[in-house]
C-alpha positions as a LaTeX table, in Angstrom:
\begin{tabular}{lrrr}
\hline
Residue & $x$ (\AA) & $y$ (\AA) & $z$ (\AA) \\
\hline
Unk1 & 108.10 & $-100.67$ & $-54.16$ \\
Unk2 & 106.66 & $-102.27$ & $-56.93$ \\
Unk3 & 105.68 & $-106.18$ & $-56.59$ \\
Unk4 & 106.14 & $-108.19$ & $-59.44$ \\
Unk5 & 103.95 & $-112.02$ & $-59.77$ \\
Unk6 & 104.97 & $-114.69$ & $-61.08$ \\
Unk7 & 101.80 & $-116.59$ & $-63.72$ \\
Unk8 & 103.06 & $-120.03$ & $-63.87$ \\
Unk9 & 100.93 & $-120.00$ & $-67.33$ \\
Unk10 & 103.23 & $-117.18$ & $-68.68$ \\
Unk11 & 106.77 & $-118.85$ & $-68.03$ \\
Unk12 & 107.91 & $-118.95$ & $-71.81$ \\
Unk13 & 111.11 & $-119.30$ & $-74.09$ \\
Unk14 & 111.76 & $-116.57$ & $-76.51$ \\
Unk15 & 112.48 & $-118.01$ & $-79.83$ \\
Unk16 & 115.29 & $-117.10$ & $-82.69$ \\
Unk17 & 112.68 & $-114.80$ & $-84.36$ \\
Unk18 & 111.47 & $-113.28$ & $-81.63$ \\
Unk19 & 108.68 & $-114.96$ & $-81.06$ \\
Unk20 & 107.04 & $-116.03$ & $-77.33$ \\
Unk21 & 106.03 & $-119.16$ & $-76.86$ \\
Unk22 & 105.33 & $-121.14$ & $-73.46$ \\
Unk23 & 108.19 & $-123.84$ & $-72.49$ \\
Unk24 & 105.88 & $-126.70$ & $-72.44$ \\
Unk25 & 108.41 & $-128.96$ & $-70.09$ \\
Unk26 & 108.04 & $-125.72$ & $-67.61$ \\
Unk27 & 104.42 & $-125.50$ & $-67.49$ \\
Unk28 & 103.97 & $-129.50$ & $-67.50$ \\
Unk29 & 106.40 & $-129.55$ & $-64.32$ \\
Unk30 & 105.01 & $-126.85$ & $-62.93$ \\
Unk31 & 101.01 & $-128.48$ & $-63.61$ \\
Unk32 & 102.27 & $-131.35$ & $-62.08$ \\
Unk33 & 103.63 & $-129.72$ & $-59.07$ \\
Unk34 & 100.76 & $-127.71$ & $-58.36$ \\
Unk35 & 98.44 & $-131.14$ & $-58.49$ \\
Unk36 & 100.70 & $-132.25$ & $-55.54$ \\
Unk37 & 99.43 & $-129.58$ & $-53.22$ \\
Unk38 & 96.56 & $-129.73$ & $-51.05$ \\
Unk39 & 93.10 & $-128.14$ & $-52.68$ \\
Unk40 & 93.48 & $-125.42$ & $-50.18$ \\
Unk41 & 97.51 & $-124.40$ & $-51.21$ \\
Unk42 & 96.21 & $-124.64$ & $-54.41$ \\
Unk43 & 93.66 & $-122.23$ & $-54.18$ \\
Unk44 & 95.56 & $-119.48$ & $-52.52$ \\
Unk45 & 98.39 & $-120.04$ & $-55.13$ \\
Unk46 & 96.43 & $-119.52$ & $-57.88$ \\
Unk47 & 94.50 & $-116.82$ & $-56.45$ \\
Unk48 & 97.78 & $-114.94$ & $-55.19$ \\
Unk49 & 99.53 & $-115.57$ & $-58.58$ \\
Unk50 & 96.48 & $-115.61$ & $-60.73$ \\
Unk51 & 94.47 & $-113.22$ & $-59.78$ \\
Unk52 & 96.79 & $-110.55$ & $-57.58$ \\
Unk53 & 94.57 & $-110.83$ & $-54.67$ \\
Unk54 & 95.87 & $-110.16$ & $-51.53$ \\
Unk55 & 95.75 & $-112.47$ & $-48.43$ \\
Unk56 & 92.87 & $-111.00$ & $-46.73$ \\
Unk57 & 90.78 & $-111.08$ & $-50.45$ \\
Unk58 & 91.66 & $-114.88$ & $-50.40$ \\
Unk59 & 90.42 & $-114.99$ & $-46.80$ \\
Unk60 & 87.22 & $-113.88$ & $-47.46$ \\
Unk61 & 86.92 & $-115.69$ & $-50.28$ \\
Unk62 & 87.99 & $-119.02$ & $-48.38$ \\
Unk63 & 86.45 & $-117.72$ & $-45.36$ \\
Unk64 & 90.11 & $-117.76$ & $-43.39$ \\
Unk65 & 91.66 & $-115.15$ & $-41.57$ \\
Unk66 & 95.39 & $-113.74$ & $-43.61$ \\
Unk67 & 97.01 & $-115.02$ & $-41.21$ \\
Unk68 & 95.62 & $-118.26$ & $-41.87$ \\
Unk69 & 95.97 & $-117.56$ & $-45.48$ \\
Unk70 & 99.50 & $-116.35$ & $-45.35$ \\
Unk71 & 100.78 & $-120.09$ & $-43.28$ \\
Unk72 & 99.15 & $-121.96$ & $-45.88$ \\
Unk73 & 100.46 & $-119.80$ & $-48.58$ \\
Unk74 & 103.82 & $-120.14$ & $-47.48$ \\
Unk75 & 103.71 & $-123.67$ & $-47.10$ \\
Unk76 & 102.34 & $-124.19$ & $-50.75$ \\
Unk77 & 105.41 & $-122.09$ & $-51.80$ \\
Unk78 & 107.85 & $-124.34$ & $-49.86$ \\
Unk79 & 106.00 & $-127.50$ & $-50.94$ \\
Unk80 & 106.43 & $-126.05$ & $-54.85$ \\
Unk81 & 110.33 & $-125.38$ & $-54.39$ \\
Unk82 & 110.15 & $-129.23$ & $-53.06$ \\
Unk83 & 108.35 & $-130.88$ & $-56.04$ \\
Unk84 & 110.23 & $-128.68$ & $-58.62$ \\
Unk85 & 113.62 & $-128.97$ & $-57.12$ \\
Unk86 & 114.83 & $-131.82$ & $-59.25$ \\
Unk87 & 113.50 & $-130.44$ & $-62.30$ \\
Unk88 & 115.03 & $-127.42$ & $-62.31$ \\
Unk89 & 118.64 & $-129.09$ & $-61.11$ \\
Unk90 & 117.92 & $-131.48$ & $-64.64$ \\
Unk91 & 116.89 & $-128.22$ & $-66.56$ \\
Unk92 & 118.92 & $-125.82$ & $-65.51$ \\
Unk93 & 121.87 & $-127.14$ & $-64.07$ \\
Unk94 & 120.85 & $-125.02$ & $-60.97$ \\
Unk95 & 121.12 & $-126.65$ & $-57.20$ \\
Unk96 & 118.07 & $-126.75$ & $-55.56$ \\
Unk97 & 119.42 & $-126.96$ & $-51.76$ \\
Unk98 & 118.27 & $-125.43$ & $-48.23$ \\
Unk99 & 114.99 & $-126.44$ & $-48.53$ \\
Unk100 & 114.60 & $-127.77$ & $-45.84$ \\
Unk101 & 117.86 & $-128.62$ & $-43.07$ \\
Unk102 & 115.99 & $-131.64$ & $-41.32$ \\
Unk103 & 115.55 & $-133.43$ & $-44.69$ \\
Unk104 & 118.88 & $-133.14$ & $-45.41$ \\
Unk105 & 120.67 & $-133.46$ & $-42.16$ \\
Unk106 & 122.41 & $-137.14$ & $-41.55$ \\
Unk107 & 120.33 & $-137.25$ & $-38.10$ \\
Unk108 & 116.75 & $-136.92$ & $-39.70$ \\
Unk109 & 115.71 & $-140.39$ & $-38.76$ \\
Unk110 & 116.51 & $-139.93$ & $-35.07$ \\
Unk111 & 114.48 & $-135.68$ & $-35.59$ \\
Unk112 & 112.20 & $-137.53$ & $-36.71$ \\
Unk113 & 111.19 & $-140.09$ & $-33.89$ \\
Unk114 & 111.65 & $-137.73$ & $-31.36$ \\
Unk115 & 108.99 & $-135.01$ & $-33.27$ \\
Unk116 & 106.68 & $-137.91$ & $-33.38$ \\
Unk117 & 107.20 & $-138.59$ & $-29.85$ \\
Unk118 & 107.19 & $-135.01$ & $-28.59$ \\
Unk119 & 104.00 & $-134.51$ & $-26.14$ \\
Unk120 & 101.61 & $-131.84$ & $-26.59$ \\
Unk121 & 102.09 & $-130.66$ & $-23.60$ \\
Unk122 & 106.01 & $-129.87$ & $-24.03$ \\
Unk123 & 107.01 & $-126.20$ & $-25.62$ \\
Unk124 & 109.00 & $-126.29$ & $-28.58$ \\
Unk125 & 111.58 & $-124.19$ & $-26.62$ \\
Unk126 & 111.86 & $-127.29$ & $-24.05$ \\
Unk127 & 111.73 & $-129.72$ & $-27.16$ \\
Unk128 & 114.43 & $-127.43$ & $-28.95$ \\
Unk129 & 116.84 & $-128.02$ & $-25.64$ \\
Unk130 & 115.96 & $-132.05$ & $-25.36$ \\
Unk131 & 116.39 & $-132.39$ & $-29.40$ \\
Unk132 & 120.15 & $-130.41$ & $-29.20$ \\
Unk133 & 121.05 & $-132.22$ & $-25.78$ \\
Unk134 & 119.72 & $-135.71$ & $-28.31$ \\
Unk135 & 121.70 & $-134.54$ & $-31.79$ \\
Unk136 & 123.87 & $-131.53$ & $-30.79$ \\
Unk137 & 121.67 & $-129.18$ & $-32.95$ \\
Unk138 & 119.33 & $-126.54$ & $-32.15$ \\
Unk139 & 116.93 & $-125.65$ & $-34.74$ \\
Unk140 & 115.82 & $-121.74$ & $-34.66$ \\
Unk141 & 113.03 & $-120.82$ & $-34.77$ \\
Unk142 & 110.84 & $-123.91$ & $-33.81$ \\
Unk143 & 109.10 & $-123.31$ & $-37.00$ \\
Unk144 & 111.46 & $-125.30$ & $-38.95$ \\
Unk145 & 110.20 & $-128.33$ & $-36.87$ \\
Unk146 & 106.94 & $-127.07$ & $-36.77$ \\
Unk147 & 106.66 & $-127.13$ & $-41.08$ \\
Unk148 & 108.86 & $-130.47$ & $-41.34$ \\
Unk149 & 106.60 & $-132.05$ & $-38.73$ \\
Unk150 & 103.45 & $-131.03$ & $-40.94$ \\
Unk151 & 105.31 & $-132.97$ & $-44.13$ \\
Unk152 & 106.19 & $-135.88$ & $-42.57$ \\
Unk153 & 102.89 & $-137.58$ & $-43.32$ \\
Unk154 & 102.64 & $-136.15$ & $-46.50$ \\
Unk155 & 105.95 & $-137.41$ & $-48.27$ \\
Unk156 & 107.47 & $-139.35$ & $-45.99$ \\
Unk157 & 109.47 & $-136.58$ & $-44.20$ \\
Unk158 & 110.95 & $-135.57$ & $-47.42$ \\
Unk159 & 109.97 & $-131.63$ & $-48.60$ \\
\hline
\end{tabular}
């Protein structure tokens, strides 16, 4: 299976002669994006994208594990489909949705007081059962609480 990467540098518009030339709106949202995520997400998405390294070259060259690589690496990507959501729904005419069901669900505000009130000591899987006994929702796997819980400081529980 071949993998194909995406150069945020090489997104382009092919003009009436043929030509290639770089979309500068695309890059400039994309720049702007990328400026919103942490050093670290930044890194690893230039050096997965960039440079085709792997997870475990990044790690070494971050001094992380993969796995630890990978989590942030997915996060950046989430956080990206976040900041460029609107600006590919104006571009496009696409709908940016799903990206992330507690942002988006009419009970956030109360999710959100009880994540910020949820002990260390409680499991997610006991959390999961108070929050659906709460809202009527379970939310599977805890992960999705997990990642919104990690934006909530960041934007204001919106990502």
């Amino acid at each position: 299976m071949r993998k194909v990467y995406l150069d945020p540098g090489l997104l382009v518009v092919v003009g009436a002669a043929g030509s290639i030339q770089p979309d500068p709106r695309v890059v400039l949202a994309v720049r702007r994006a990328m400026r919103r995520l942490s050093d670290r997400q930044r890194e690893i998405i230039e050096a997965r994208f960039g440079e085709c390294l792997t997870f475990k070259q990044i790690g070494i060259r971050l001094g992380l594990t993969p796995s630890a690589v990978r989590i942030d690496y997915y996060a950046a990507v989430r956080a990206l489909k976040h900041h460029l959501a609107s600006f590919v729904e104006r571009r496009w005419r696409v709908k940016a949705d799903g990206l992330c069901r507690i942002c988006s669900h009419p009970k956030r505000v109360k999710i959100e007081e009880m994540l910020r009130a949820k002990s260390g000591r409680e499991t997610w899987g006991a959390f999961g059962r108070r929050l659906e006994v709460a809202i009527g929702e379970r939310f599977q796997p805890p992960r999705i609480l997990i990642s919104h819980l990690g934006h909530m400081g960041e934007n204001n529980g919106r990502h």
